[in-house]
GUVOBA-949197 format. One record per atom (N, C-alpha, C): residue number from 1; residue in one letter; x, y, z. Coordinates in pm, whole numbers, plus 50000, padded with zeros to 5 digits. Example, Ala and Ser with C-alpha at 12.3 -4.5 7.8 and 13.67 -1.06 7.14 Angstrom:
REM residues 2
+-----+------+-------+-------+-------+
|  nr | rest |    px |    py |    pz |
+-----+------+-------+-------+-------+
|   1 |    A | 51319 | 49431 | 50780 |
|   1 |    A | 51230 | 49550 | 50780 |
|   1 |    A | 51320 | 49670 | 50780 |
|   2 |    S | 51285 | 49775 | 50708 |
|   2 |    S | 51367 | 49894 | 50714 |
|   2 |    S | 51290 | 50003 | 50787 |
+-----+------+-------+-------+-------+
END
This chain:
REM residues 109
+-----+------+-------+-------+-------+
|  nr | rest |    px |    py |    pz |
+-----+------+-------+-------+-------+
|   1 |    X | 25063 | 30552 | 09153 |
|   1 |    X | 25077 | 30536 | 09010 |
|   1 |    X | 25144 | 30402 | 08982 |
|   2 |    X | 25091 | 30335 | 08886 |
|   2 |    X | 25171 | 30243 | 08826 |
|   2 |    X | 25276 | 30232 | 08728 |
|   3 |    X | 25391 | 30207 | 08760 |
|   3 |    X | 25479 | 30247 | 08658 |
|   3 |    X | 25601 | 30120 | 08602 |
|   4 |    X | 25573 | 30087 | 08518 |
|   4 |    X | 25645 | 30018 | 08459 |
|   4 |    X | 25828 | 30008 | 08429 |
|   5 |    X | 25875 | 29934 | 08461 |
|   5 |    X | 26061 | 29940 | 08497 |
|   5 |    X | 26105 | 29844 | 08369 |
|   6 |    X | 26183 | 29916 | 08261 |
|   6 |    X | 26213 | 29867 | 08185 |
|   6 |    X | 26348 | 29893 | 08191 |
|   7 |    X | 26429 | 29794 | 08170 |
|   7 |    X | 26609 | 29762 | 08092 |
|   7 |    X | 26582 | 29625 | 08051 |
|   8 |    X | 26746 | 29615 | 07962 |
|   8 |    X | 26783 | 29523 | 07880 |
|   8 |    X | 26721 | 29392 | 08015 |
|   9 |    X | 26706 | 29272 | 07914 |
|   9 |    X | 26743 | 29156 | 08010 |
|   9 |    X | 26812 | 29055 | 07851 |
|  10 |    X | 26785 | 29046 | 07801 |
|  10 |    X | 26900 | 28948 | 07705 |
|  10 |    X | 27041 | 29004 | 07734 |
|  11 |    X | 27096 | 28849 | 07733 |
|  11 |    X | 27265 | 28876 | 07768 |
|  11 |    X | 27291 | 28728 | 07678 |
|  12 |    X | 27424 | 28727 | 07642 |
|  12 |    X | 27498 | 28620 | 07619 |
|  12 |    X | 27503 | 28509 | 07746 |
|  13 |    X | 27525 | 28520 | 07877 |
|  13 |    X | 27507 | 28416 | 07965 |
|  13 |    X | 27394 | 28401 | 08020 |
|  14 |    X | 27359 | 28303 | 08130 |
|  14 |    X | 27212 | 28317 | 08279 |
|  14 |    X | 27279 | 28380 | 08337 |
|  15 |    X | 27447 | 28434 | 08383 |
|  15 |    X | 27467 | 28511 | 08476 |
|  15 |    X | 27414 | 28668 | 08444 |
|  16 |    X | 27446 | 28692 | 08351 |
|  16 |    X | 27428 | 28855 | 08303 |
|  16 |    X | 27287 | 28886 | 08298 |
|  17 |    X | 27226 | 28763 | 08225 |
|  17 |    X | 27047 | 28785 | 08239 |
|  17 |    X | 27036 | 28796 | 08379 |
|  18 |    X | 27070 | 28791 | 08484 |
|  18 |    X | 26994 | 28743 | 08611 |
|  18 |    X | 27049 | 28865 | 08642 |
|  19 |    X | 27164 | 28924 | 08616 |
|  19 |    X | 27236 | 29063 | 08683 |
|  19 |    X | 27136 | 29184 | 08609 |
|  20 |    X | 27131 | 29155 | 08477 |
|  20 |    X | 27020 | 29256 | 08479 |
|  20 |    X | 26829 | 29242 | 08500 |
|  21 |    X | 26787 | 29147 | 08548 |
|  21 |    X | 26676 | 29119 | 08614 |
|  21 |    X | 26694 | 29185 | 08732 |
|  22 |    X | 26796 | 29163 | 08839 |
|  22 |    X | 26857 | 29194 | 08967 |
|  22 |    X | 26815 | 29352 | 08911 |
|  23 |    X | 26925 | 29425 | 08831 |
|  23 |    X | 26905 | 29574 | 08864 |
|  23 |    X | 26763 | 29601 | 08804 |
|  24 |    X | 26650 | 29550 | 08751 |
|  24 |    X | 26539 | 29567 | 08704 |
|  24 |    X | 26453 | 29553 | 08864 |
|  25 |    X | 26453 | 29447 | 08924 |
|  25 |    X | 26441 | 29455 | 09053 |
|  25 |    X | 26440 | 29529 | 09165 |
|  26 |    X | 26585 | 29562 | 09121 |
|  26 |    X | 26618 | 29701 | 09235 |
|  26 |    X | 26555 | 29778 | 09232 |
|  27 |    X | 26565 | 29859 | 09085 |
|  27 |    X | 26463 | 29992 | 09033 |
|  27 |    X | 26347 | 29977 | 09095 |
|  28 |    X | 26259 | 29842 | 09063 |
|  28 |    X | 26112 | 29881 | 09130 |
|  28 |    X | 26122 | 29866 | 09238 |
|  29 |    X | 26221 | 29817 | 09350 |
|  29 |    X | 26186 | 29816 | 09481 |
|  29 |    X | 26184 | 29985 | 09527 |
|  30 |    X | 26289 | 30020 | 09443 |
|  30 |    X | 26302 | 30193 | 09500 |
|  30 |    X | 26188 | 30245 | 09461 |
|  31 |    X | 26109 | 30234 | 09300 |
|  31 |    X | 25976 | 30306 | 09302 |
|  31 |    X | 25856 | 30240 | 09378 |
|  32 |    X | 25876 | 30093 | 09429 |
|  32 |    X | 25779 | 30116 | 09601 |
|  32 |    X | 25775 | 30192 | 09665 |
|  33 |    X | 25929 | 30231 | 09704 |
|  33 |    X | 25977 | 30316 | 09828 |
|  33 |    X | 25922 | 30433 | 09799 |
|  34 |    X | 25870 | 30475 | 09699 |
|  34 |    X | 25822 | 30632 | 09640 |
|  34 |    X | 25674 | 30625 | 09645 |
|  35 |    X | 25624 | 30510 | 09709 |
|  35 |    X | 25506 | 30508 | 09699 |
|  35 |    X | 25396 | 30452 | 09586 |
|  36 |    X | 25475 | 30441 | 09467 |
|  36 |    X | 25433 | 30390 | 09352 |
|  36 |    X | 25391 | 30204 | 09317 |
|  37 |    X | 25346 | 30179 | 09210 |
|  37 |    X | 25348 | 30003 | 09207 |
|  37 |    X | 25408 | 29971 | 09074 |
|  38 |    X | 25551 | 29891 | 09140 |
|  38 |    X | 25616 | 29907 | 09011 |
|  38 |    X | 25547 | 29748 | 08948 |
|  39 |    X | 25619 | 29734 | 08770 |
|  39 |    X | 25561 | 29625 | 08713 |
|  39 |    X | 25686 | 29580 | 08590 |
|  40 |    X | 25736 | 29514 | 08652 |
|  40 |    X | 25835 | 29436 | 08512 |
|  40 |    X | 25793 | 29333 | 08434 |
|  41 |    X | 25786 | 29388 | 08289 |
|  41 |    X | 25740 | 29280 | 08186 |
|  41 |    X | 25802 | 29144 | 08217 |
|  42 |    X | 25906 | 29096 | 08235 |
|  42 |    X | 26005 | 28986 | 08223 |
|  42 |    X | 26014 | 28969 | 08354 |
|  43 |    X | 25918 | 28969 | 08432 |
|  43 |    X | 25875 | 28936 | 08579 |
|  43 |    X | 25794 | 28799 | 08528 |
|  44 |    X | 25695 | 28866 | 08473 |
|  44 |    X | 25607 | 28793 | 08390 |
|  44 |    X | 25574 | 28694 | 08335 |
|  45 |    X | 25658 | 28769 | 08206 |
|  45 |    X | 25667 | 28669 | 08066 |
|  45 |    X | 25774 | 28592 | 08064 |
|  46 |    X | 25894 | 28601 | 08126 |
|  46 |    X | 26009 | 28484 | 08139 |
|  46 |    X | 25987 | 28345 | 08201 |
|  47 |    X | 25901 | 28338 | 08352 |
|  47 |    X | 25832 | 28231 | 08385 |
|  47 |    X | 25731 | 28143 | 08310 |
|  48 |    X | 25638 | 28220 | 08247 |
|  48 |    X | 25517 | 28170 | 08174 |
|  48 |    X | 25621 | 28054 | 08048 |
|  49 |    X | 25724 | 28113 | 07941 |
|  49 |    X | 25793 | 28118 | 07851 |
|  49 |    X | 25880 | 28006 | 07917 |
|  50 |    X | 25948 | 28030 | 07944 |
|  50 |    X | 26037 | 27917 | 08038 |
|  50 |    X | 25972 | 27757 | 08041 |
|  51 |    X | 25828 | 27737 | 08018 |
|  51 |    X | 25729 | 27671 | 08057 |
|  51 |    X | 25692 | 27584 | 07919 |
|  52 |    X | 25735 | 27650 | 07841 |
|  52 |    X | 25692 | 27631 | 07694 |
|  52 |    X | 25777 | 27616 | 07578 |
|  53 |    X | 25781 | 27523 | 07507 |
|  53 |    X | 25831 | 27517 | 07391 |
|  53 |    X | 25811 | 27636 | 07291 |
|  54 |    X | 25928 | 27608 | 07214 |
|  54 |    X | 25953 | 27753 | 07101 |
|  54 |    X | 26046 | 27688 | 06978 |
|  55 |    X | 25998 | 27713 | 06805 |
|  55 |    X | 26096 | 27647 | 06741 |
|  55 |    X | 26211 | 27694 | 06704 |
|  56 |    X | 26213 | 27840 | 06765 |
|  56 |    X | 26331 | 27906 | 06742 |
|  56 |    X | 26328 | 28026 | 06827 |
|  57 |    X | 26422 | 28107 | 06873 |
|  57 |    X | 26453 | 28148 | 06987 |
|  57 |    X | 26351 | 28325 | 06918 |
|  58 |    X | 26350 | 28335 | 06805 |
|  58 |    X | 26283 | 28425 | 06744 |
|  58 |    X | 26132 | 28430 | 06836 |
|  59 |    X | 26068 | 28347 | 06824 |
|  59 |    X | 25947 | 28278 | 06862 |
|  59 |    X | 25955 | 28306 | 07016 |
|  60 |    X | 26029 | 28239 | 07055 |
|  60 |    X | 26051 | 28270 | 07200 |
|  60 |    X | 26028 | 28399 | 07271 |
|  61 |    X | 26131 | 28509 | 07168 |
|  61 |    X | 26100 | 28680 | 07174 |
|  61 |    X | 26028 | 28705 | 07151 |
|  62 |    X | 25924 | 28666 | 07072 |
|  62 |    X | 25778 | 28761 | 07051 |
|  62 |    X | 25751 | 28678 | 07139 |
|  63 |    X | 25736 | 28628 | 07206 |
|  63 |    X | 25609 | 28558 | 07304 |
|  63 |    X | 25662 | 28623 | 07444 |
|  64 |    X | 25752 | 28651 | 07479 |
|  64 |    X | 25777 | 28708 | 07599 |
|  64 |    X | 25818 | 28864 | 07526 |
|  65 |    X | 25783 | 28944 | 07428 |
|  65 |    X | 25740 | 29063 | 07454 |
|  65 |    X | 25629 | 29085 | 07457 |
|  66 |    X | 25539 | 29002 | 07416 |
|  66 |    X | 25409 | 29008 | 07345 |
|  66 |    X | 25335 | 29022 | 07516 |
|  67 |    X | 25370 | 29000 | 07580 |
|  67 |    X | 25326 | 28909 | 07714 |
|  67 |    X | 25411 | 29080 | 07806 |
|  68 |    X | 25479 | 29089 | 07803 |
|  68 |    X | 25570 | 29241 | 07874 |
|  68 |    X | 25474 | 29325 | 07816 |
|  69 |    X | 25486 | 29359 | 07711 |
|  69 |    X | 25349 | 29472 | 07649 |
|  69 |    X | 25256 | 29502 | 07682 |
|  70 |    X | 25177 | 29375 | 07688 |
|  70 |    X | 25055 | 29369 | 07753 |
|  70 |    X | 25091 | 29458 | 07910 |
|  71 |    X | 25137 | 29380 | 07963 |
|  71 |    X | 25137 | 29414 | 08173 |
|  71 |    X | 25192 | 29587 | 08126 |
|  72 |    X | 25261 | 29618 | 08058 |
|  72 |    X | 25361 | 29772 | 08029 |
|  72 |    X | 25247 | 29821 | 07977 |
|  73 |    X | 25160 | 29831 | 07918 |
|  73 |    X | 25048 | 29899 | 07850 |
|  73 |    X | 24912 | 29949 | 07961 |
|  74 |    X | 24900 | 29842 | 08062 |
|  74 |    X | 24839 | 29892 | 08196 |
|  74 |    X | 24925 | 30038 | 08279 |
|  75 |    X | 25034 | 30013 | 08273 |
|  75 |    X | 25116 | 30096 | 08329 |
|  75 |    X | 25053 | 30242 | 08344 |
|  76 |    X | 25083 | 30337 | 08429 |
|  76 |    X | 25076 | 30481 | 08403 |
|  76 |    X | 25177 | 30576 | 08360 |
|  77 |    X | 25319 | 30507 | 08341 |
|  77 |    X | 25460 | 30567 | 08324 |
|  77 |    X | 25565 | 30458 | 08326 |
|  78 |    X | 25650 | 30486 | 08253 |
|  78 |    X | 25766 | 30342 | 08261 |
|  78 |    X | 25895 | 30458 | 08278 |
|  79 |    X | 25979 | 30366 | 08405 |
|  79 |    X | 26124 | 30418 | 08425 |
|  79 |    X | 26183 | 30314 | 08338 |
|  80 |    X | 26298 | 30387 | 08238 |
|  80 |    X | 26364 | 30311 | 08182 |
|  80 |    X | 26546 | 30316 | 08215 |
|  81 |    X | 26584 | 30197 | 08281 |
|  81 |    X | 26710 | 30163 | 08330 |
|  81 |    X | 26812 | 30155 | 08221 |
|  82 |    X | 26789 | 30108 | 08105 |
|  82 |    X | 26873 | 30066 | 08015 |
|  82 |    X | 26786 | 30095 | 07887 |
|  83 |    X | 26915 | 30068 | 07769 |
|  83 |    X | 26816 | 30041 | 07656 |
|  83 |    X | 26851 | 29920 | 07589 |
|  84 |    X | 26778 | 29879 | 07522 |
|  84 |    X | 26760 | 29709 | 07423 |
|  84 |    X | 26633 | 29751 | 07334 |
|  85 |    X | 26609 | 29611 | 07259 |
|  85 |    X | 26522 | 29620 | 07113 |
|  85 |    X | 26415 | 29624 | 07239 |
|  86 |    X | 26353 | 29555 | 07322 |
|  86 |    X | 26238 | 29552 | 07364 |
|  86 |    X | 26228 | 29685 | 07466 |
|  87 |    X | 26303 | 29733 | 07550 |
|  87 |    X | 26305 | 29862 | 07597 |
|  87 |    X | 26212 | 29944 | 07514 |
|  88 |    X | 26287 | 29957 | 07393 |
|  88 |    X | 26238 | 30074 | 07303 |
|  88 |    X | 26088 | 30033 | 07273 |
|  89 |    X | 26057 | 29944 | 07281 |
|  89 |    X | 25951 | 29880 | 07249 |
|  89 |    X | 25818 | 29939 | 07340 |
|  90 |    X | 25890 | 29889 | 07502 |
|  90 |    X | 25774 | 29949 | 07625 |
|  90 |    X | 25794 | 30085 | 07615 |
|  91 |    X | 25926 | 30101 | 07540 |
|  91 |    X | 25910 | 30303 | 07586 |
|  91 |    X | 25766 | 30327 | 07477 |
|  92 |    X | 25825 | 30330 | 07367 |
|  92 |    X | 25695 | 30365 | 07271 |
|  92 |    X | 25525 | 30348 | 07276 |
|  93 |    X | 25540 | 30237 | 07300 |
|  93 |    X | 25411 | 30198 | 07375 |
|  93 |    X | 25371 | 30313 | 07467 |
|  94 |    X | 25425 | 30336 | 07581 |
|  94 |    X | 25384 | 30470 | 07656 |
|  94 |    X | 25372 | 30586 | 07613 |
|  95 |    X | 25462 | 30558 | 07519 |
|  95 |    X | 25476 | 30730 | 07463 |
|  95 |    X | 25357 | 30769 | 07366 |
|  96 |    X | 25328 | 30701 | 07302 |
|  96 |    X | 25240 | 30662 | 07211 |
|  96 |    X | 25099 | 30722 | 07238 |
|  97 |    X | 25098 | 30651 | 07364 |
|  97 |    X | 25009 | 30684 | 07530 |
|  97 |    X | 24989 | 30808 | 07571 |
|  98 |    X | 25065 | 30870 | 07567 |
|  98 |    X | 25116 | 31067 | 07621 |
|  98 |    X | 25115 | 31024 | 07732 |
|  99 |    X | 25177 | 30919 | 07789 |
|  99 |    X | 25217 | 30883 | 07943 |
|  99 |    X | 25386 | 30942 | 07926 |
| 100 |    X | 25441 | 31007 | 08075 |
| 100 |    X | 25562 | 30959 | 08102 |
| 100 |    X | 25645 | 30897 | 08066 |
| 101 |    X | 25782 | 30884 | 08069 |
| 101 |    X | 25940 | 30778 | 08063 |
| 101 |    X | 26013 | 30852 | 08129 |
| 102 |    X | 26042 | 30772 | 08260 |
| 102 |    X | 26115 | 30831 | 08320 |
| 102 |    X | 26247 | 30774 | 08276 |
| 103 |    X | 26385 | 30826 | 08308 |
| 103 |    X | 26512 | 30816 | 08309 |
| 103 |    X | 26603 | 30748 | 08406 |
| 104 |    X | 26547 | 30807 | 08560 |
| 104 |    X | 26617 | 30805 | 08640 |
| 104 |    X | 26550 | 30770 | 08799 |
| 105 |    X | 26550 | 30765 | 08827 |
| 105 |    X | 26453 | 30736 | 08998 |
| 105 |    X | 26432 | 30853 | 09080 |
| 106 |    X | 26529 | 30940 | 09034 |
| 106 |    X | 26515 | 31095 | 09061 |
| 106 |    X | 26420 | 31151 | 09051 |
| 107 |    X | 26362 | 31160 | 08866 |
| 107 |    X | 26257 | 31221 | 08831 |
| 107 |    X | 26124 | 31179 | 08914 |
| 108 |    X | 26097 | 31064 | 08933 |
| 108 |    X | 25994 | 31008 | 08996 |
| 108 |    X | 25937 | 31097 | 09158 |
| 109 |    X | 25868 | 31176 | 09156 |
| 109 |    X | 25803 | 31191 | 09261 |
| 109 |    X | 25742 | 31110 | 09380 |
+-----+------+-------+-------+-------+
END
């Protein structure tokens, strides 16, 4: 199954962004370990974005959710680590779906 790993990644510093990329990371390495293929939006869309001009940081956010959505909408289920505005965003999207949200790494079979 493909399952999509969503938490926060906006922070006030690059250290905190990168600490929660790191535990976004972690999560899908463990739903490898379960056999699954995990998929982080902001795997993604932060490189592409990074690449590109924006006239305001507004702009910036829709273009790297717009871009997470997409890859989260392939998904078959999203574990969600945290919550933030865009979290809620990939959760719904699934839900929307009558796919899964998982909680925890537990639930995951």
């Amino acid at each position: 199954m493909i399952i999509g790993v969503a938490g926060p990644y906006s922070a006030s510093t690059a250290e905190q962004r990168q600490q929660n990329l790191d535990a976004m990371n972690r999560a899908a390495a463990e739903v490898y370990k379960k056999g699954h293929i995990p998929f982080i939006g902001i795997n993604v869309s932060v490189p592409v974005v990074n690449q590109m001009a924006f006239e305001n940081e507004e702009k910036r956010y829709e273009a790297i959710m717009k871009m997470s959505l997409a890859l989260i909408d392939l998904c078959e289920a999203l574990l969600v680590i945290g919550e933030s505005k865009g979290v809620e965003m990939e959760k719904q999207l699934i839900l929307k779906k009558g796919l899964k949200v998982y909680y925890s790494l537990e639930e995951i079979a």
